[in-house]
C-alpha positions as CSV (number, residue, x, y, z in Angstrom):
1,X,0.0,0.0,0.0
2,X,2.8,2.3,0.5
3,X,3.3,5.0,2.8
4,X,0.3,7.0,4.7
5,X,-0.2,10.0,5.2
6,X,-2.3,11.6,8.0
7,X,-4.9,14.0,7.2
8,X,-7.6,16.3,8.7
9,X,-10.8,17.4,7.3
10,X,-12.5,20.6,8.5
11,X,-16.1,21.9,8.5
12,X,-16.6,17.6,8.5
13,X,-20.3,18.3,8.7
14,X,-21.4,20.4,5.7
15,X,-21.4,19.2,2.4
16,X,-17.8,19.2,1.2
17,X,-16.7,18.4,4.5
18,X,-18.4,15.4,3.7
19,X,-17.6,14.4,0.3
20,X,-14.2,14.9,1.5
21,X,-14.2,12.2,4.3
22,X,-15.8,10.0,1.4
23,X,-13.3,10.6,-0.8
24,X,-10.3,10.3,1.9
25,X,-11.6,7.3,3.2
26,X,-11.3,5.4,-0.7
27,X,-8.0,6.9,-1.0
28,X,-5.0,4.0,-0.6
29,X,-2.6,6.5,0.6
30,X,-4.2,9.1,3.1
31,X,-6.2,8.3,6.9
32,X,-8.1,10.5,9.0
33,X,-6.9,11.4,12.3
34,X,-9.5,13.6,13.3
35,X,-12.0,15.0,11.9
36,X,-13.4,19.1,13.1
37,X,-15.9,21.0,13.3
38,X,-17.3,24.4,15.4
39,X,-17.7,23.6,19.2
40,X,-21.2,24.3,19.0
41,X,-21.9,21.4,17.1
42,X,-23.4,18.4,17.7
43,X,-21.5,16.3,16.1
44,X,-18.3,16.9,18.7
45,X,-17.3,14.2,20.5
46,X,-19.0,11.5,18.5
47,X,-17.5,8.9,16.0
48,X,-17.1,10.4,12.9
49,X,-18.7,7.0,11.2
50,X,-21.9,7.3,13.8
51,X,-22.2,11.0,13.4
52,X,-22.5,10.4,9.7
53,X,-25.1,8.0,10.0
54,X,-22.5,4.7,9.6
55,X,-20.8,2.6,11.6
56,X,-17.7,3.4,14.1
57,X,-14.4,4.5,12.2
58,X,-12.4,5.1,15.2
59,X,-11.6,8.4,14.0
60,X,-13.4,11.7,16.7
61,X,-15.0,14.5,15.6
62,X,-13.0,17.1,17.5
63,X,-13.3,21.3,18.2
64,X,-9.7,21.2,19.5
65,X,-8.0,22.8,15.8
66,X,-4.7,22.5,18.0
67,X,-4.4,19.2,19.0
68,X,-6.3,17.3,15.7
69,X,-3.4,19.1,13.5
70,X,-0.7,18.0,16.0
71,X,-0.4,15.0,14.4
72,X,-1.5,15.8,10.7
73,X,0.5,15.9,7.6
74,X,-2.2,17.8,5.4
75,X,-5.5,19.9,6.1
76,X,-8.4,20.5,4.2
77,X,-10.2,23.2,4.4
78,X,-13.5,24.0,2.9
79,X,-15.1,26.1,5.9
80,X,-15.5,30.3,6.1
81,X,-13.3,32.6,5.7
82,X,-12.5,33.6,9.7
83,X,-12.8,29.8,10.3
84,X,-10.2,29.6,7.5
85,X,-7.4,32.3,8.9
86,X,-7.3,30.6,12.0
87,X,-6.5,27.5,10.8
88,X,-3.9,28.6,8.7
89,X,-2.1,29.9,11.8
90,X,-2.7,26.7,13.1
91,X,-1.6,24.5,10.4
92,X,1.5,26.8,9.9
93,X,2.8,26.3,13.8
94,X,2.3,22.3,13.1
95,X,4.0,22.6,9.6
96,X,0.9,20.9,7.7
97,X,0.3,21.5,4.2
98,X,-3.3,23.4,4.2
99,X,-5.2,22.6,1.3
100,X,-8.0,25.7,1.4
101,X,-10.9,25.9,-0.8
102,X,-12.8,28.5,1.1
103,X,-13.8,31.4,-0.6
104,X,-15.2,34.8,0.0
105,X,-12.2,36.5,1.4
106,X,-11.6,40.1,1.9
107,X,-8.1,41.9,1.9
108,X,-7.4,41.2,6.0
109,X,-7.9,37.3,5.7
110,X,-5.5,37.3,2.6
111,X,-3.1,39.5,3.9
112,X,-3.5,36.8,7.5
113,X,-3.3,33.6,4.8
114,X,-0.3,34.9,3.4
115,X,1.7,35.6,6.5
116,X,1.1,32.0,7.2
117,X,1.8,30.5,4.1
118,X,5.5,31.8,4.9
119,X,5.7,28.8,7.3
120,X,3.7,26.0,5.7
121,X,3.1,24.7,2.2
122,X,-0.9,26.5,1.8
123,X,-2.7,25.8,-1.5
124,X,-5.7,27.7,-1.9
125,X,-7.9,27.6,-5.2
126,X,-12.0,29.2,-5.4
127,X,-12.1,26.0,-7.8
128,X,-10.1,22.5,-7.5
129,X,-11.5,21.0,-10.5
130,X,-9.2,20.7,-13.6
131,X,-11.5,21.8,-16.1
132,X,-12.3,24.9,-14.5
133,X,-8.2,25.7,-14.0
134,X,-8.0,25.4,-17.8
135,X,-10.7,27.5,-18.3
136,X,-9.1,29.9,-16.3
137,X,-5.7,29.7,-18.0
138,X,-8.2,30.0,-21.4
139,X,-9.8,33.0,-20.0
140,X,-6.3,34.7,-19.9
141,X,-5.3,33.6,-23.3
142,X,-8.1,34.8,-25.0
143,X,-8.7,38.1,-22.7
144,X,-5.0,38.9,-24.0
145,X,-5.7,37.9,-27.9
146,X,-8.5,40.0,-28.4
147,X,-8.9,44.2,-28.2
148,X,-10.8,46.3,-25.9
149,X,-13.7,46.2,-28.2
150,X,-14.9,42.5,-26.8
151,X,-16.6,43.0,-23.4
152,X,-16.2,40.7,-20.9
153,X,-19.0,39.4,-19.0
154,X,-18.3,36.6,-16.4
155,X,-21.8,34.5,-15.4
156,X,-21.8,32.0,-12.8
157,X,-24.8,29.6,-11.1
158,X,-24.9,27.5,-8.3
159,X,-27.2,25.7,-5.3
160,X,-29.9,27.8,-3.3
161,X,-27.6,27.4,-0.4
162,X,-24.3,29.2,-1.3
163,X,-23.6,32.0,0.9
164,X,-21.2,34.2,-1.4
165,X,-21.2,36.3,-4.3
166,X,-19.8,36.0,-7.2
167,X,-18.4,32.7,-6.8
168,X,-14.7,32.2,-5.6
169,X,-14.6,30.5,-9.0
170,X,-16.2,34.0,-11.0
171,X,-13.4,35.9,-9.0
172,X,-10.5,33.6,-10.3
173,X,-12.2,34.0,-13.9
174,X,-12.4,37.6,-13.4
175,X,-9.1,38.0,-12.1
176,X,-7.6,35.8,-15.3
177,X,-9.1,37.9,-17.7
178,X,-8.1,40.8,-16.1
179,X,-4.2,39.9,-15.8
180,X,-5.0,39.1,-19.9
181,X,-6.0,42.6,-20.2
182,X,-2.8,43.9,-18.1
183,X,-5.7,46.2,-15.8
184,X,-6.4,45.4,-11.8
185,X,-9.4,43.5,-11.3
186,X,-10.5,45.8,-8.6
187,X,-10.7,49.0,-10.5
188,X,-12.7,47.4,-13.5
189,X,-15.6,44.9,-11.7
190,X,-18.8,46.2,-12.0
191,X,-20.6,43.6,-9.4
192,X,-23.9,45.1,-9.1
193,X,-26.4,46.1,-11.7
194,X,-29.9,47.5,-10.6
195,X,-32.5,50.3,-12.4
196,X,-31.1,53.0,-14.4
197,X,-27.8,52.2,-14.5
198,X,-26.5,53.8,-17.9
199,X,-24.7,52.6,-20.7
200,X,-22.0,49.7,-19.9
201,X,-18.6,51.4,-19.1
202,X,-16.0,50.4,-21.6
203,X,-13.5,48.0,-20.4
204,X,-15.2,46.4,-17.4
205,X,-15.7,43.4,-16.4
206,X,-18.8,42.3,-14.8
207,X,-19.8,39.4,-13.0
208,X,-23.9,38.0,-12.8
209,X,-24.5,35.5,-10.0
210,X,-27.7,32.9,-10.2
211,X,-29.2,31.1,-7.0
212,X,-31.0,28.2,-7.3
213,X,-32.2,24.6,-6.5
214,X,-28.9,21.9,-6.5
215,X,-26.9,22.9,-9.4
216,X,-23.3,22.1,-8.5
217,X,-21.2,24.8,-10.6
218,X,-21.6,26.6,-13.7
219,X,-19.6,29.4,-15.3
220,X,-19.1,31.0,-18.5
221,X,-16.9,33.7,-19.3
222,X,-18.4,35.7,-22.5
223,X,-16.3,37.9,-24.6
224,X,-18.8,40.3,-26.8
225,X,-18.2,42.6,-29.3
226,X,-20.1,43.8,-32.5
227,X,-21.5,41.0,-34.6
228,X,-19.5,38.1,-32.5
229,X,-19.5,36.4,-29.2
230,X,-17.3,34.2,-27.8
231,X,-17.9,31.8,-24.8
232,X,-15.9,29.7,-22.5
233,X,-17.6,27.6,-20.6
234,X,-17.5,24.9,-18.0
235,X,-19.8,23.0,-16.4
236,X,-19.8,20.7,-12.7
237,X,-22.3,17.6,-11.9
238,X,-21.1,16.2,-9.5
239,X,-18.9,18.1,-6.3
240,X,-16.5,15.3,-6.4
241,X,-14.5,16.9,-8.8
242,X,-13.5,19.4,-6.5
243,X,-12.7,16.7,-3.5
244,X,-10.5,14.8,-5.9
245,X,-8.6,18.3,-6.8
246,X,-8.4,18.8,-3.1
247,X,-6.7,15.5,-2.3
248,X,-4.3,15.7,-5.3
249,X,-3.4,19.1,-3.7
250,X,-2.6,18.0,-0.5
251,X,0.0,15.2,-2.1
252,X,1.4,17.6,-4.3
253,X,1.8,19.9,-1.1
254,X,4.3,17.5,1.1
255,X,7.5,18.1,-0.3
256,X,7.2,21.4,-1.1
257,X,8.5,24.4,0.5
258,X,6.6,26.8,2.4
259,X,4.5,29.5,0.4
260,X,1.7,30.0,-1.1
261,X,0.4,27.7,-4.4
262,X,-2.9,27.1,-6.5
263,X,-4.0,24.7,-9.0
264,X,-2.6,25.9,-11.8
265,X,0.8,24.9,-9.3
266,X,-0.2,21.9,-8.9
267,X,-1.5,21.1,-12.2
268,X,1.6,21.9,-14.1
269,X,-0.8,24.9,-16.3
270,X,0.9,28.6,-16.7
């Protein structure tokens, strides 16, 4: 079997938290050695197998971030933002790579991410799926190829309960486009369009978000221009996608130095 590596997932409750512990416990070369989640929860100090409805695993469901990464080689992180930071610190003082695919961060928690990332291997993508780090490498290409006279309009859609928009996902699109077009993200998103608005302003990118029943991930990046359209698109079924990216992460994470890393890293794609 080879050697194993020890792992924790956080957030073990919610719905990547729980793909995850699926997709760890098929894995021949990674074991849980705790699993953890908020101390309000009810699923702390049960069995992770019971808690999920199964039988025993042996493995706790802990609050204690500081002791379950004691004896962890690798993290994964799909939680909230604040949750995020402080498990960054945590998993920088036990040397653990932190695989993070939390999104919804504002300039503090990056600015916190990054000073921990100076002391532990931290991979952190809004997407962990391979398709969608092509289409963001494609977005770039093309955002560079053509002239200002193609607006850019990035659309994403995903479940009724997602608590953040745009999409961490939209965000990495927009940002790749944006580094195509040598401009700052930040001073071209228009993220908000409501009444009388006026006429688009030239050169921005703007992002539409859609709510609704289970759909897993969609996103197109359109590229518009008098008498053409171009659009990239890519489109998710099934959330394992992003659990497989997020264990291939943390692999690719262990003999690495300290610093920060994405998919694009880890998938070998400029």
């Amino acid at each position: 079997m080879g050697e194993m590596h020890n792992c924790v997932v956080t957030g073990v409750s919610g719905r990547m938290g729980q793909m995850l512990v699926a997709e760890v416990a098929a894995h021949s070369k990674l074991q849980f050695v705790a699993a953890l989640e908020r101390s309000s929860h009810e699923w702390v100090g049960q069995d992770l197998g019971v808690a999920m409805g199964g039988a025993e695993t042996g493995v706790p469901v802990t609050d204690d971030a500081l002791e379950a990464f004691r004896s962890a080689q690798i993290i994964f992180d799909f939680t909230a933002p604040d949750a995020t930071v402080g498990f960054a610190e945590i998993a920088a003082q036990a040397r653990c790579v932190h695989v993070i695919g939390t999104t919804g961060f504002g300039g503090d928690h990056l600015a916190k991410l990054d000073a921990a990332a100076r002391h532990s291997v931290q991979v952190r993508a809004g997407n962990m799926s391979l398709g969608v780090n092509l289409l963001v490498s494609l977005t770039r290409k093309v955002a560079a190829a053509l002239d200002a006279d193609f607006d850019i309009e990035v659309i994403e859609a995903h479940h009724r309960h997602k608590v953040d928009a745009p999409s961490g996902t939209a965000l990495m699109l927009g940002e790749a486009a944006a580094e195509g077009r040598g401009v700052t993200l930040a001073d071209v998103a228009d993220r908000g369009r409501d009444g009388i608005t006026g006429a688009r302003k030239p050169g921005d990118i703007g992002f539409t978000a859609v709510r609704g029943g289970d759909i897993v991930g969609e996103h197109d990046v359109v590229f518009a221009a008098d008498g053409e359209r171009i659009t990239l698109r890519h489109v998710a079924t099934d959330r394992r996608i992003f659990a497989r990216g997020a264990l291939k992460a943390g692999l690719w994470g262990l003999d690495k130095t300290p610093g920060r890393y994405d998919m694009a890293d880890v998938l070998g794609i400029e």
